[in-house]
C-alpha positions as CSV (number, residue, x, y, z in Angstrom):
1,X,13.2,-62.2,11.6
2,X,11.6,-59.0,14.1
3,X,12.9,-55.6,13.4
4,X,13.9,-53.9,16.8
5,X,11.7,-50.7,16.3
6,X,13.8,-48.6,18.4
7,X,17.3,-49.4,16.7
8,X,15.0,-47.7,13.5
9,X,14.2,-44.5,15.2
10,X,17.2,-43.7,16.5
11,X,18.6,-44.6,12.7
12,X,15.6,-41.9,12.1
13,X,16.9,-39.6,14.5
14,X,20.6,-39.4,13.3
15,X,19.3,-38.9,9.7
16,X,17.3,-36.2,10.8
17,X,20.0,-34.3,12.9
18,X,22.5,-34.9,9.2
19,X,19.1,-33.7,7.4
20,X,19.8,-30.5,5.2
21,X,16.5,-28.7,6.9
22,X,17.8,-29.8,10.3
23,X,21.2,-28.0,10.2
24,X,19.7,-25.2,8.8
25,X,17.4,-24.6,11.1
26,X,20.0,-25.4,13.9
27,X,22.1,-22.5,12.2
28,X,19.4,-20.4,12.3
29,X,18.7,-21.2,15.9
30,X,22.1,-20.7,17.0
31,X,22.3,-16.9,15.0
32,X,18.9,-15.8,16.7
33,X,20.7,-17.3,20.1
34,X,23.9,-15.3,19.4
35,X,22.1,-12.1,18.5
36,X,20.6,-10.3,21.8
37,X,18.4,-8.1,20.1
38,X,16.8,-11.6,18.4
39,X,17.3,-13.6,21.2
40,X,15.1,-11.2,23.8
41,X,12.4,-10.5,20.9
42,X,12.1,-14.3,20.5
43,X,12.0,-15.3,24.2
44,X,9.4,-12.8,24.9
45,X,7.3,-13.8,21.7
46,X,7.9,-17.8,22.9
47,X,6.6,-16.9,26.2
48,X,3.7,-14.8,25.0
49,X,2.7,-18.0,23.0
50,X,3.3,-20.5,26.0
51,X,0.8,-18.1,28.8
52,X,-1.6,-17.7,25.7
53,X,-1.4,-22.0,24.9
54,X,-1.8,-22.5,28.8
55,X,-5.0,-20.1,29.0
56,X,-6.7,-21.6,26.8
57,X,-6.1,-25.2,27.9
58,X,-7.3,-24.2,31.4
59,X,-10.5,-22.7,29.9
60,X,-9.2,-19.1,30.9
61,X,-10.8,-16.3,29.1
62,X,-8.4,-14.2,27.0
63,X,-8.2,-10.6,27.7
64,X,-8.6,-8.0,24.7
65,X,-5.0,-6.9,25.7
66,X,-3.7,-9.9,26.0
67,X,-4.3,-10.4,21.7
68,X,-3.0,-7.2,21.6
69,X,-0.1,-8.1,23.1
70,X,0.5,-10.9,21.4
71,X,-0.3,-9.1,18.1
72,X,2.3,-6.6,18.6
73,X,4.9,-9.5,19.3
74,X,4.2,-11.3,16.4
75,X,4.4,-8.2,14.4
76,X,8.0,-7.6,15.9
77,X,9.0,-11.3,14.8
78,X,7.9,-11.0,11.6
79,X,10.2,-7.8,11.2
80,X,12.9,-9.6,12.6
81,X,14.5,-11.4,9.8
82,X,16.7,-13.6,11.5
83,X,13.4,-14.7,13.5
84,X,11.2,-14.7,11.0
85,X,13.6,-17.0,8.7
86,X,13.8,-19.1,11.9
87,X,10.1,-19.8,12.5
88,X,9.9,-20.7,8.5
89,X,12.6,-23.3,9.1
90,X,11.1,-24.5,11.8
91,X,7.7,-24.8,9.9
92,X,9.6,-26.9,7.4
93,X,11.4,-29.3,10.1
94,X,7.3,-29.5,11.3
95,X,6.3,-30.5,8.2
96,X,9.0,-33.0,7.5
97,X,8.1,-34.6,11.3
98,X,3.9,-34.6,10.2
99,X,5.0,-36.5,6.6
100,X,7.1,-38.7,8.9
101,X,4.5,-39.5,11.4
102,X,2.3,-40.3,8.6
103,X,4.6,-42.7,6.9
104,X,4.9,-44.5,10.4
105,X,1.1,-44.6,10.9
106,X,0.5,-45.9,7.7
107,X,0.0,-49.9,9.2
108,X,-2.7,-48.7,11.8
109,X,-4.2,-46.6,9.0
110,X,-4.6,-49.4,6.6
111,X,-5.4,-52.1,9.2
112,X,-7.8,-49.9,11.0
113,X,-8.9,-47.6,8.0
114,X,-8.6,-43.9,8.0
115,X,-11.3,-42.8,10.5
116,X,-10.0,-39.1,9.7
117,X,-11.6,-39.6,6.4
């Protein structure tokens, strides 16, 4: 009998959404939202990140004050500690996606071999 795939993920996707790390970092989310201070500190850092991400793509040379920039940013989200407990529980949820992917890759991996290795 064939699996539908897709009827899988989105069983996948409503487990993660009831996941413990999920609603955390959705309540975490929500505070830094809900919080001005937080939320501008965060938007600025996000968009910081975004015109650095998109340089760089583009082959754009990054200016000495642009780092700076962005290393005073980083420095005021790591203060932050509704922002910086964010960022860690979104480093978690990253995590929890990577050891999911790798689960799901596993077939190719052994059919193929592991041509990271």
């Amino acid at each position: 009998m064939a699996v539908n795939l897709f009827d899988l993920a989105y069983e996948l996707e409503k487990g993660l959404r009831q996941s413990d790390d999920y609603m955390n970092l959705k309540k975490l989310y929500d505070e830094v939202n809900n919080d001005q201070e937080a939320s501008n500190i965060f938007a600025n850092f996000r968009e910081v990140q975004m015109r650095l991400q998109e340089k760089q793509m583009s082959g754009q040379e990054i200016t000495e004050e642009e780092v700076q920039q962005a290393q005073k940013t980083v420095a005021l989200v790591q203060q932050h500690e509704k922002i910086s407990k964010l960022m860690e529980a979104e480093q978690r949820m990253g995590m929890t996606i990577a050891d999911l992917n790798k689960i799901i890759m596993k077939p190719l991996e052994e059919m193929y071999g592991n041509v990271a290795e």
